[in-house]
LOSE-666883 format. One record per atom (N, C-alpha, C, O): residue number from 1; residue in three letters; atom name; y, z, x. Coordinates in steps of 0.05 Angstrom, whole numbers, m for minus. Layout:
REM LOSE-666883
{NUM 'ala' 'CA' {Y Z X}}
...
END
This chain:
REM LOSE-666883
{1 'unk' 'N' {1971 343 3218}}
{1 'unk' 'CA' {1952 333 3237}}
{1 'unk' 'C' {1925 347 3231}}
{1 'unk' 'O' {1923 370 3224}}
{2 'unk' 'N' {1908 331 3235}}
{2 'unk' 'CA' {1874 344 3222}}
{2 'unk' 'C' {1863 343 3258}}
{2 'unk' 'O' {1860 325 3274}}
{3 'unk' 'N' {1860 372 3259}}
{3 'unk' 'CA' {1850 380 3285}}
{3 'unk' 'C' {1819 392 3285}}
{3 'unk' 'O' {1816 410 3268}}
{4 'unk' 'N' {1799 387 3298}}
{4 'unk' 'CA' {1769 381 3290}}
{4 'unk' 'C' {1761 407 3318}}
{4 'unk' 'O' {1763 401 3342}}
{5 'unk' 'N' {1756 425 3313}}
{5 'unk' 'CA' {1744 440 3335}}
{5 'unk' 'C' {1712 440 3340}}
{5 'unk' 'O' {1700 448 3320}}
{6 'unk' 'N' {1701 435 3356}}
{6 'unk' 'CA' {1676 438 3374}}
{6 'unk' 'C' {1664 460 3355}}
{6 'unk' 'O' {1679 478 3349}}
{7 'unk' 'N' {1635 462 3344}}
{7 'unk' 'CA' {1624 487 3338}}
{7 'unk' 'C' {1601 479 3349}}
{7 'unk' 'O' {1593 456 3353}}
{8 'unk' 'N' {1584 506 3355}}
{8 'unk' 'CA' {1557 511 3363}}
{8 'unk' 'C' {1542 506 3341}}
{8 'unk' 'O' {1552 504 3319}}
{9 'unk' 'N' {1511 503 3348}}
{9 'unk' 'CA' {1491 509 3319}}
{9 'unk' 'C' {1494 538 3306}}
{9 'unk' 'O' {1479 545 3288}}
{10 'unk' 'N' {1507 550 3312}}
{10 'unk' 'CA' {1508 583 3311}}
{10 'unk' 'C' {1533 577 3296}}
{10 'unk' 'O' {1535 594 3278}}
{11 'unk' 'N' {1553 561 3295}}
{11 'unk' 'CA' {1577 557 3274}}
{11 'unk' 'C' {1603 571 3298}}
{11 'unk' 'O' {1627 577 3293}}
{12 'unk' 'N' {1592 573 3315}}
{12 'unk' 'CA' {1625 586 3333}}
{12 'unk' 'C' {1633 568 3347}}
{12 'unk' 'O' {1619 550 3356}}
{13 'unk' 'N' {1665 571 3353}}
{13 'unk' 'CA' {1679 553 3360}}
{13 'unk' 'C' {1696 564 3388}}
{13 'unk' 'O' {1718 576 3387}}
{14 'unk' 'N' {1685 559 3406}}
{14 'unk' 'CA' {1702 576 3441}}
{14 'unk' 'C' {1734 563 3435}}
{14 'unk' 'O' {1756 574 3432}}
{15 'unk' 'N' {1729 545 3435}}
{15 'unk' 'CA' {1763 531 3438}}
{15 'unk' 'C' {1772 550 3416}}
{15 'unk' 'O' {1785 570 3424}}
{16 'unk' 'N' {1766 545 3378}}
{16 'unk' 'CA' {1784 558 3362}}
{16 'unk' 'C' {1786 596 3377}}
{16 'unk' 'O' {1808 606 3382}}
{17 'unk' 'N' {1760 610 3382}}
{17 'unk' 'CA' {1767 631 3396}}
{17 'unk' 'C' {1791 638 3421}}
{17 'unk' 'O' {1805 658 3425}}
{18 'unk' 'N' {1788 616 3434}}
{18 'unk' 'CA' {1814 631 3468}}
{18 'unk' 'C' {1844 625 3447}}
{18 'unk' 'O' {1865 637 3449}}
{19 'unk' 'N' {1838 601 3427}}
{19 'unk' 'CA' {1860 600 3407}}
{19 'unk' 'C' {1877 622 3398}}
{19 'unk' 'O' {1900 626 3404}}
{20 'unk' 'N' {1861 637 3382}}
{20 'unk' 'CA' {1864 655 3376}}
{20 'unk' 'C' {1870 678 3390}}
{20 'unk' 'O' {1884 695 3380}}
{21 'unk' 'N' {1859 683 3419}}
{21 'unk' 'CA' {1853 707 3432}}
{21 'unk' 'C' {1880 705 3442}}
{21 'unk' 'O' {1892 726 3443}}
{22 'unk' 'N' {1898 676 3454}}
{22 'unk' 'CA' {1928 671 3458}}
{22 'unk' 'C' {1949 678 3441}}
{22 'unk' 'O' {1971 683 3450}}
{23 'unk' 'N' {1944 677 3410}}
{23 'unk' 'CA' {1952 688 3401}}
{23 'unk' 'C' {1956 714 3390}}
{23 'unk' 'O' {1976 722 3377}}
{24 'unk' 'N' {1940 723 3395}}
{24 'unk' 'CA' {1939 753 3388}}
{24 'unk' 'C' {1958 769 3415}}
{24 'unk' 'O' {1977 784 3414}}
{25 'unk' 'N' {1943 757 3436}}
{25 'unk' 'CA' {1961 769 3466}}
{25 'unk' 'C' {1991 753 3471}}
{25 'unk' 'O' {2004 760 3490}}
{26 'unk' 'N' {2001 733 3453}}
{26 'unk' 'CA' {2028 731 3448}}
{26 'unk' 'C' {2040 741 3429}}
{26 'unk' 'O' {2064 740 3430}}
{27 'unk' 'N' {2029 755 3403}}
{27 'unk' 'CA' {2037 777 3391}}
{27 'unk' 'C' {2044 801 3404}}
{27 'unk' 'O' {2061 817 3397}}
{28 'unk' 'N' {2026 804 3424}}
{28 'unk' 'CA' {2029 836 3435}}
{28 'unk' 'C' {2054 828 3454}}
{28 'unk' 'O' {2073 842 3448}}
{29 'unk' 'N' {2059 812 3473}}
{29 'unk' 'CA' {2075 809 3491}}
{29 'unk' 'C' {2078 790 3520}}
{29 'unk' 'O' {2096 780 3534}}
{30 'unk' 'N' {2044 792 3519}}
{30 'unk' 'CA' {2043 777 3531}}
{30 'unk' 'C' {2062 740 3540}}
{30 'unk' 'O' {2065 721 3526}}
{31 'unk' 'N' {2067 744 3561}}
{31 'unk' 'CA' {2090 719 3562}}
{31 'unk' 'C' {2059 700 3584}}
{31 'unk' 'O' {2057 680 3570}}
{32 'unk' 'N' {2048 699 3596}}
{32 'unk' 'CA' {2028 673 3601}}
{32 'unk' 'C' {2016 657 3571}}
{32 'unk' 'O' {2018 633 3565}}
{33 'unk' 'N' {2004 681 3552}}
{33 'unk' 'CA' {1991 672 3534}}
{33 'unk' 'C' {2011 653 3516}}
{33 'unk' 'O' {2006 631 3507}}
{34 'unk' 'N' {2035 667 3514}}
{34 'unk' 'CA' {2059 656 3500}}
{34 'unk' 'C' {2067 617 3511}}
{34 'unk' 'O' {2069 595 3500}}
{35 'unk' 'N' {2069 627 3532}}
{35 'unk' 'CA' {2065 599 3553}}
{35 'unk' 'C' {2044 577 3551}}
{35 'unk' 'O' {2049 553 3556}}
{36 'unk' 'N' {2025 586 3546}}
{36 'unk' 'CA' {1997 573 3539}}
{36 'unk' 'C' {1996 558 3515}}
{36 'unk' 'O' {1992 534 3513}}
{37 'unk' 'N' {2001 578 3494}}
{37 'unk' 'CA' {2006 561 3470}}
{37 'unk' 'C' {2029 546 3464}}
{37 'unk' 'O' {2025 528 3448}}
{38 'unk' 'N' {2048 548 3471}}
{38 'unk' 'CA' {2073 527 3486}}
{38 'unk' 'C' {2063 498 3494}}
{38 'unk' 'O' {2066 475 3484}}
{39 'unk' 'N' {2051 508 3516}}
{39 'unk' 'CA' {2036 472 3524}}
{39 'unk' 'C' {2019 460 3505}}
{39 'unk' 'O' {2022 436 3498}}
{40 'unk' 'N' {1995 478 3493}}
{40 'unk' 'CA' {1980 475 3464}}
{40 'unk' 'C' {1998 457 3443}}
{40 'unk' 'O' {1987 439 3431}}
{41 'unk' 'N' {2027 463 3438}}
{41 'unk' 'CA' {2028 459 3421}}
{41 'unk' 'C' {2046 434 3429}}
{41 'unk' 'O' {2051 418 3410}}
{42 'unk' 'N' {2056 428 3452}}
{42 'unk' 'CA' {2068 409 3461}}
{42 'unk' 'C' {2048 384 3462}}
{42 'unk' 'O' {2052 360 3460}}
{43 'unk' 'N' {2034 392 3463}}
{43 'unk' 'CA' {2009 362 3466}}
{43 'unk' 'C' {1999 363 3439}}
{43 'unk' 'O' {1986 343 3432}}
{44 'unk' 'N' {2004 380 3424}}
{44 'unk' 'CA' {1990 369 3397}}
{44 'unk' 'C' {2013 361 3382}}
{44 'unk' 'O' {2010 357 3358}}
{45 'unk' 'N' {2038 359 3392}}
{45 'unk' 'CA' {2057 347 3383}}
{45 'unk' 'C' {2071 321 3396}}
{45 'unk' 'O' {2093 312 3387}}
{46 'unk' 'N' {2055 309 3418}}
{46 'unk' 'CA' {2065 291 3427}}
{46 'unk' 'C' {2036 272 3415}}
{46 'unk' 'O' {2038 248 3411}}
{47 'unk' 'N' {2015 282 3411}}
{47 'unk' 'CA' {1994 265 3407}}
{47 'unk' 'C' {1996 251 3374}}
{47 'unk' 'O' {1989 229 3365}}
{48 'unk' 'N' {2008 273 3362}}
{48 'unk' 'CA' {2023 268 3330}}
{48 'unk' 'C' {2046 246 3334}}
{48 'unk' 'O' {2054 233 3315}}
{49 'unk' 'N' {2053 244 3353}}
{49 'unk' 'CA' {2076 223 3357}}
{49 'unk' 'C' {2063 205 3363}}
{49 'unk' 'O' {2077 185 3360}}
{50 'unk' 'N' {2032 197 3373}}
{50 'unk' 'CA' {2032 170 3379}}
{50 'unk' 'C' {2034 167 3416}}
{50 'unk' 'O' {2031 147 3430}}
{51 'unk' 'N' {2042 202 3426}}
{51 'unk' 'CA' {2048 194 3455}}
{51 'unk' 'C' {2024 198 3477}}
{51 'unk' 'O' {2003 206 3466}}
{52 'unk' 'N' {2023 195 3504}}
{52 'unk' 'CA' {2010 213 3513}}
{52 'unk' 'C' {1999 246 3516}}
{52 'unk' 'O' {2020 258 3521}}
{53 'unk' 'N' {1987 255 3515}}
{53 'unk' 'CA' {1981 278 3514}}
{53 'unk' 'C' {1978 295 3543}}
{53 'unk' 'O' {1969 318 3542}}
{54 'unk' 'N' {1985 284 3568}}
{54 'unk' 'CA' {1982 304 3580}}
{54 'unk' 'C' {2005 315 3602}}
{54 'unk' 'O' {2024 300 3608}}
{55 'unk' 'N' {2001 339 3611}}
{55 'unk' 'CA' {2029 356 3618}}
{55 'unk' 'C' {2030 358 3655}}
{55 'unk' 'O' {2049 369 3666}}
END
């Protein structure tokens, strides 16, 4: 799936950042962040199916 993130004129991307920032705090342990990217990844896998996308 070709996923297109939002950037500023400045070249940064908030969405790819909290992206990232979830992952890093589901490396450490965190279980919300873990959770978060869970639903993340549940909608970018039902949207790959062709389904609705929301939870």
């Amino acid at each position: 799936m070709d996923v297109r993130f939002y950037d500023t004129q400045k070249g940064n991307s908030e969405v790819w950042d909290f992206i990232e920032s979830l992952d890093t705090a589901a490396a450490n342990g965190d279980s919300k962040a873990k959770e978060l990217l869970g639903n993340i990844r549940y909608c970018m896998d039902r949207i790959a199916d062709g389904l609705p996308h929301s939870i």
